[in-house]
N, C-alpha and C positions, 0 to 999 in steps of 0.2 A: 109306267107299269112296274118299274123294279123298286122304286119307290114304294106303291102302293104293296106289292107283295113281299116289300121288307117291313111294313110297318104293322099288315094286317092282321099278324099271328101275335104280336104284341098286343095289339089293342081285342084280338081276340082272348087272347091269355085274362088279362085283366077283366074283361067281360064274364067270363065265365065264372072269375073266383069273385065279382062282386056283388054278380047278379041278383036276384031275390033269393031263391034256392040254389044258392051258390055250389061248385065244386070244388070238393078238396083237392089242394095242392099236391097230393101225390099220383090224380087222374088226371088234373089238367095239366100239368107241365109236362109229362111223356105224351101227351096227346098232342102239343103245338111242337114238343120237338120233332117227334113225325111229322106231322105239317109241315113241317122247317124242309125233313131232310128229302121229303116229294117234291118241294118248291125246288129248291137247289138242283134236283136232278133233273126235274121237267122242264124249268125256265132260264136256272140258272146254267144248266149246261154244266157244271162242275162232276169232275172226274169221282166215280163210284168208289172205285178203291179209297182216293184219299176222303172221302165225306165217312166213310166206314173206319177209317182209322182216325178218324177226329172225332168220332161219336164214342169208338174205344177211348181213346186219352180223355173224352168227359167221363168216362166211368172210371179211370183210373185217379183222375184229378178230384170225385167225388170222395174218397179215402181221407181227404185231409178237414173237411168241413164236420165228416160223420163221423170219424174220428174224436175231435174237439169234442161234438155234439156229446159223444157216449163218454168220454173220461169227464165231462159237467155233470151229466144226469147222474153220474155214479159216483161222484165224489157230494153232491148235493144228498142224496139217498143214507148216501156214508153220514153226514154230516147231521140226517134227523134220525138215522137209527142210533147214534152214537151218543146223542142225547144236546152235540155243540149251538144245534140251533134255538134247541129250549134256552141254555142258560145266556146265548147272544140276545134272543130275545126280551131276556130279564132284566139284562146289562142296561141291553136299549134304552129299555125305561125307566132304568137306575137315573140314565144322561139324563132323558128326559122325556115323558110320555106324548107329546107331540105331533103328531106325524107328519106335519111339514119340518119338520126337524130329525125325523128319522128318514122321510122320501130323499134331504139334501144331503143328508151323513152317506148314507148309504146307494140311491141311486146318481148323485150327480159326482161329489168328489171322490168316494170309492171307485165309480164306476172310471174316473175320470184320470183314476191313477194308473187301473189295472189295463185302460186302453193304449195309456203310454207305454207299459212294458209289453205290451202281449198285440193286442188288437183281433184278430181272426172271427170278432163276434164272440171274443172270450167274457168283456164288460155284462153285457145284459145275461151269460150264461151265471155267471155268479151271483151279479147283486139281485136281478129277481126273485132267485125261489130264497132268498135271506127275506125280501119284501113280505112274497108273499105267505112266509111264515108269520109276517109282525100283524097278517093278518088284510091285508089288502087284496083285493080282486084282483085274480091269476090275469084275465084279460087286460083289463085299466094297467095293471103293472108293467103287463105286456107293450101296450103304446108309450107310457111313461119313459120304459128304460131308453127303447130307441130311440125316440125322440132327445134323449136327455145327449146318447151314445152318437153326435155329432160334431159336437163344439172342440174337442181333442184329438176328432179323425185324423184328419190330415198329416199330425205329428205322432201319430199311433205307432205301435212297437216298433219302438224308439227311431222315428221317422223316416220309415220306408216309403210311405206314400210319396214324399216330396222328395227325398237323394233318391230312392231308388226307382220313382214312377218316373220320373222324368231323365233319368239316365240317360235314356238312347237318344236325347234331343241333343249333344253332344254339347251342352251349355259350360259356363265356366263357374266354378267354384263360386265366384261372387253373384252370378244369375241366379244359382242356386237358394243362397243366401237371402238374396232380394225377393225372392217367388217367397220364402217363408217368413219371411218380413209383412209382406203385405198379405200372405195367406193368414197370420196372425191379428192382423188389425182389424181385416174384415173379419174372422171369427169373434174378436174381441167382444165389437159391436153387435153381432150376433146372441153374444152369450147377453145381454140386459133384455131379450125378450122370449130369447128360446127357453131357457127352465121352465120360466115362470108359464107359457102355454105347455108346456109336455106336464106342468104341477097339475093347470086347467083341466087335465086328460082323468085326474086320479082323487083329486078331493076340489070342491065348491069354491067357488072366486074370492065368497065372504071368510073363507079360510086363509086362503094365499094374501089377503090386503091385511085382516090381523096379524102379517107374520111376516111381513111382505120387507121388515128390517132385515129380521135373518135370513131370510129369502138371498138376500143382495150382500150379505156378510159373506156368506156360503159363496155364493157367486165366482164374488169380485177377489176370492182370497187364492180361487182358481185362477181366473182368467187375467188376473195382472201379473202374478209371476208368469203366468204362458205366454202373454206379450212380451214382457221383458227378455223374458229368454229366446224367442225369438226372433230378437235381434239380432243375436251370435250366434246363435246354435241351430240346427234344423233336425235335435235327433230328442233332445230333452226338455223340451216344452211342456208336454203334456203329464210324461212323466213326473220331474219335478215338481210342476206345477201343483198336478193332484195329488201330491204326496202332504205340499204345503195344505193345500186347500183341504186336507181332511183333518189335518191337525188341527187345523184354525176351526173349521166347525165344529169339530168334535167340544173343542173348546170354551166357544160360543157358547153350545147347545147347554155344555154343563153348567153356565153359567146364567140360562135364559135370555142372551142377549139379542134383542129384537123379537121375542115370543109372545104370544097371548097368555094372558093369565088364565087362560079357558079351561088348561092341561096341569095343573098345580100337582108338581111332585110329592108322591104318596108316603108322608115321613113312615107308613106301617109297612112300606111293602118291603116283601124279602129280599135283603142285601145282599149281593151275588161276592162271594169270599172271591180275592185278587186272582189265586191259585187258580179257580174254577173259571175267572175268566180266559185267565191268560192258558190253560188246556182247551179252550172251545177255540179260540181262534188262532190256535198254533195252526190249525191246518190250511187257513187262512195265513200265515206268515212263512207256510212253508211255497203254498202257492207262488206268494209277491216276490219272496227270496228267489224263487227259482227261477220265475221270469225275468227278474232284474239281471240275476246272475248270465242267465244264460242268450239274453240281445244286446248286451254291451259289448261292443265288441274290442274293448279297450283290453277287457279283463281274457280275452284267448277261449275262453270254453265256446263263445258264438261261432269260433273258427273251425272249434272241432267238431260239433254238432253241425257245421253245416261245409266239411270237408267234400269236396270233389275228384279226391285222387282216389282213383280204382282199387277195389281189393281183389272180388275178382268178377268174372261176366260169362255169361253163356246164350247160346242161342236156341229158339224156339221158334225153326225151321217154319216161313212164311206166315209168323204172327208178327214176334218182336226180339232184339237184341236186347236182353237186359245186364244190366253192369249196379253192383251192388258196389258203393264207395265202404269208404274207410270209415264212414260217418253213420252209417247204416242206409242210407239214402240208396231209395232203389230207384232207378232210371230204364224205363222203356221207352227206346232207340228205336227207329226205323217200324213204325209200327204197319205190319201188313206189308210191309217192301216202301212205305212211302214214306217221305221225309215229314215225319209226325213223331214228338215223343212227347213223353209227361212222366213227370218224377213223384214220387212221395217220401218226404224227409222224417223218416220214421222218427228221430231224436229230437228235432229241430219244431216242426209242429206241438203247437200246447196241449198236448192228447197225451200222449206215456208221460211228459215230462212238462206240466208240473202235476194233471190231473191225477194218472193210476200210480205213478209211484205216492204220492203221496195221499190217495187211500191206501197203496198196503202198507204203509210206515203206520196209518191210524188203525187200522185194522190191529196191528202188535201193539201201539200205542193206549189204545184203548180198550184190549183185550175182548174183540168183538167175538160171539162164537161165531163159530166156520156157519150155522145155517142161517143168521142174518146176516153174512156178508154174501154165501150164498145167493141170497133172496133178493138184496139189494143189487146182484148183480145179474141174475136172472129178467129182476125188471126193469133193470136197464136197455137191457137188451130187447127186451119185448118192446120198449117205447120208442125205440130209435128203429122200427123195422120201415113206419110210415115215413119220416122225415129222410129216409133210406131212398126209398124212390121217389122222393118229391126232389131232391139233391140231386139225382141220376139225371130227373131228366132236364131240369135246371140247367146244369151246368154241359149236358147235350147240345141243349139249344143254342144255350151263349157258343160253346164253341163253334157250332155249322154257322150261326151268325157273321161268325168271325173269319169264314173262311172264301176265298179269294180277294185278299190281299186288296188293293183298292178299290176295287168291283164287290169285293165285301156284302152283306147287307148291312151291317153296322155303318164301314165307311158312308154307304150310299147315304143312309139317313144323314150323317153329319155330314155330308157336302151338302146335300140340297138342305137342311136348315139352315147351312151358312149362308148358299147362295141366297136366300130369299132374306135374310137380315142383312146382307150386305155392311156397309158402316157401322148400323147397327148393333153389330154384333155384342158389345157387351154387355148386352140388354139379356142376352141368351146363351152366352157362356155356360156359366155356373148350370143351368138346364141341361146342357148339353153331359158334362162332367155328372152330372144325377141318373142322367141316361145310362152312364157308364156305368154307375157303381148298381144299380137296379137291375141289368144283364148278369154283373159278374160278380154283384155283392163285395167288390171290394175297393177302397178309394185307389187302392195303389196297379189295380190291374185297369180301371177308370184310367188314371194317367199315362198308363202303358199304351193303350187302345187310343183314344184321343186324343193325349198328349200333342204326336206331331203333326195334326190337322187344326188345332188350337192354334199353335206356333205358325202354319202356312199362313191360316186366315189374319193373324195379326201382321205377318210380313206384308202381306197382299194388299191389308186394311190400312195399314199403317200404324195398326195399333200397337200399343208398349206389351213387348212380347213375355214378358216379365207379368204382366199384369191380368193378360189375359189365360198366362199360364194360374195362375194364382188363384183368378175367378174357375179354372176347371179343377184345382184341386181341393178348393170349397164346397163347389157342385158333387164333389166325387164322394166327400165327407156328408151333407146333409142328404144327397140319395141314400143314406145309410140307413136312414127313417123308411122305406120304400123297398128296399136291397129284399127279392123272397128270401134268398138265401141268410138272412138276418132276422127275417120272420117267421122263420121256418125252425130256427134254429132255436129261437125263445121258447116258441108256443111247442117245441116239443119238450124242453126242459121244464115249461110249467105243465107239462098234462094237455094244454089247449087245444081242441080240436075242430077242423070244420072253419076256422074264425081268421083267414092272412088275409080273405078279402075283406072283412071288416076292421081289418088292422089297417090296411092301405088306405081306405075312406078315409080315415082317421088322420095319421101320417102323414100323408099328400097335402095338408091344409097346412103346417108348419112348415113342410120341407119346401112347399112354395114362399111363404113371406121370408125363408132364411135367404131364397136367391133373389128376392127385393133388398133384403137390409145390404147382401153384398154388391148389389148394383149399384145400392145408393152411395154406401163407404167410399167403394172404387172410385165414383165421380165424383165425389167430396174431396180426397184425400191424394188420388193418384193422375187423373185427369187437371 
């Protein structure tokens, strides 16, 4: 029974958003987190107080998604009222008119970069509405990016998922190591069929086979510097990686290498002057700069932005302690008298810093008047009210899921799928890790959650605990395609309404053959 009524508001959730007349994401997910939190107190027995102060900490922890969400919509808004997406678009097709050559410039090794530095669901918030400007369907772009916003998970701004998801398993620097190692190989092999089905999503197969050289340039110019590095490294993979791998397309593209001759550059069309490019995508380099700058933490700005030494705190007599650091990071303590908190890293989150500072640098920059920035900001606001309460009650539910500790509902489900794979299990690892990040929409809060139920059932199993850690934070990355909180998060920056459960249909069919290619690698390679 605890099984069934941990599983049933899931599979009711999904029901509702994919049904024929589906409901939208911001009626159905406050309606299962109710669900949620009547189940908990009728069956589960769990303590009112604390289920009320974890449904608080999911609305406090909502800040940091809708946040992101509104400094994207607003800097994208900035971006076509300012005029930078016309002459990007011109550029585009300066490179090369193509559009499997503009899908790989822009959604795989763009996307591919900006996951390294940043992560949060910032990838598909950017390269989209650029796509959907070059003229592609808001939808189709919609499943393309996610799907593409996989293969670099795991090493994502600048790889937290893996040092920092697996932290509290108390592993040693070289497990660490080895988990990104082989979290690497099996994405590698991932990446030779995942693009090329999320391209399947966005233009016609006889398209991708005429192209289907640059296709694998684009690629591979990713995913072999991401394997190589690592090797050594488990923070700059991805970054790196797509930093090379857009160079190298970019370069391809301009040179036609692997392209149909279908698309023949227009010797008439108008030639977008250097000046005018390099103004449209400063704001786009002030983005990359800031993100890099500010997760490295080699460079000291990551330490002050995400300082924990108090400036000062006050209380708010039978709600919450809250304590405001040095870093701006506001933390409520003690929430309702119960030991519950949740913080919001005002500085540190990609929301002020790189998104609204750098619309109002473009705003002087580009000498916007005060009523289109107005306006640009007015409709930002108005678009982020739905994905407002669709996030609310999202991250509601994950939390009451989350709550009693190994009687859980979350734990419950991942013991009883273990018990019943028993040996098994590496069959359904990576499933398990998809579970995770499809709750919590994040790879790295996936490994936080599962993590050390992963690591039991390999002790228990016998299996290489390195490996099967590996397979969950692959799971963790390709639930990303699935993640509401990543679909929620797109379809509001493009306009899209009504459509995450036809997103999910969609989704779900790649995000399963990723946890076949990584069952297969693992047995090939580590077995």
């Amino acid at each position: 029974m605890a099984l069934f009524l941990s599983i049933f508001p899931i599979v009711l959730l999904i029901w509702l958003m994919v049904k024929k007349n589906s409901m939208p994401s911001y009626i159905a997910l406050p309606i299962v987190a109710l669900l949620i939190y009547v189940i908990k107190i009728a069956y589960f027995g769990d303590d009112f107080m604390l289920l009320n102060a974890t449904a608080a900490s999911g609305l406090v922890s909502t800040l940091t998604p809708i946040t992101v969400i509104f400094g994207a919509i607003m800097f994208n808004r900035m971006m076509e009222t300012t005029g930078c997406i016309d002459i990007i678009r011109k550029w585009l097709a300066n490179i090369n008119p193509n559009p499997v050559a503009q899908l790989m410039i822009i959604g795989w090794a763009f996307a591919f970069m900006i996951e390294g530095a940043s992560g949060f669901g910032t990838p598909a918030a950017i390269a989209a509405p650029i796509l959907m400007s070059l003229g592609f369907n808001p939808l189709k772009v919609a499943i393309f990016t996610l799907v593409m916003n996989s293969v670099p998970v795991s090493f994502g701004a600048v790889g937290t998922p893996t040092w920092f998801g697996f932290a509290p398993l108390n592993l040693t620097p070289e497990n660490i190591l080895e988990i990104g190692r082989q979290t690497g190989i099996m994405h590698f092999f991932a990446g030779f069929i995942i693009p090329v089905i999320g391209l399947s999503f966005i233009v016609p197969w006889a398209e991708i086979r005429k192209n289907i050289v640059f296709v694998y340039i684009s690629i591979l110019a990713c995913t072999i510097p991401y394997v190589a590095l690592a090797m050594i490294n488990e923070e700059f993979p991805s970054l790196v990686a797509g930093a090379i791998g857009l160079l190298i397309s970019v370069f391809a593209a301009n040179h036609s290498w692997g392209l149909s001759k279908d698309y023949p550059k227009d010797t008439n069309v108008e030639k977008v002057p250097f000046v005018q490019v390099a103004k449209a995508l400063a704001p786009l380099g002030m983005l990359i700069g800031m993100l890099v700058i500010t997760r490295i933490k080699q460079l000291g700005i990551k330490g002050l932005l995400t300082s924990s030494e108090p400036w000062f705190s006050f209380s708010l007599p039978g709600l919450s302690d809250i304590t405001v650091t040095q870093s701006l990071t506001i933390v409520f303590g003690n929430i309702f008298g119960e030991a519950v908190s949740e913080k919001y890293q005002t500085l540190y989150v990609p929301a002020w810093i790189p998104f609204v500072i750098t619309v109002w640098i473009c705003i002087l920059l580009y000498q916007t008047k005060f009523k289109d920035a107005w306006a640009f900001y007015v409709g930002t606001f108005n678009q982020t009210k739905k994905p407002l309460l669709a996030l609310m009650g999202a991250l509601i539910m994950v939390k009451l899921m989350m709550v009693g500790g190994d009687d859980s509902m979350v734990k419950i489900i991942g013991k009883e799928f273990a018990a019943m794979a028993g040996d098994n299990w590496i069959y359904f690892s990576p499933y398990l890790g998809a579970i995770g990040a499809f709750f919590s929409g994040s790879n790295t809060v996936s490994n936080l959650t599962f993590g050390p139920i992963q690591q039991q059932i390999a002790l228990d199993t016998g299996l290489s605990v390195t490996l099967i850690l590996a397979l969950q934070s692959v799971g963790g990355a390709m639930g990303n395609m699935v993640c509401i909180n990543n679909i929620i998060a797109v379809c509001s920056v493009l306009g899209i309404d009504k459509s995450e459960g036809a997103i999910i249909k969609k989704t779900v069919i790649p995000m399963t053959i990723y946890g076949v290619i990584a069952v297969l690698a693992a047995l090939i390679f580590f077995m």
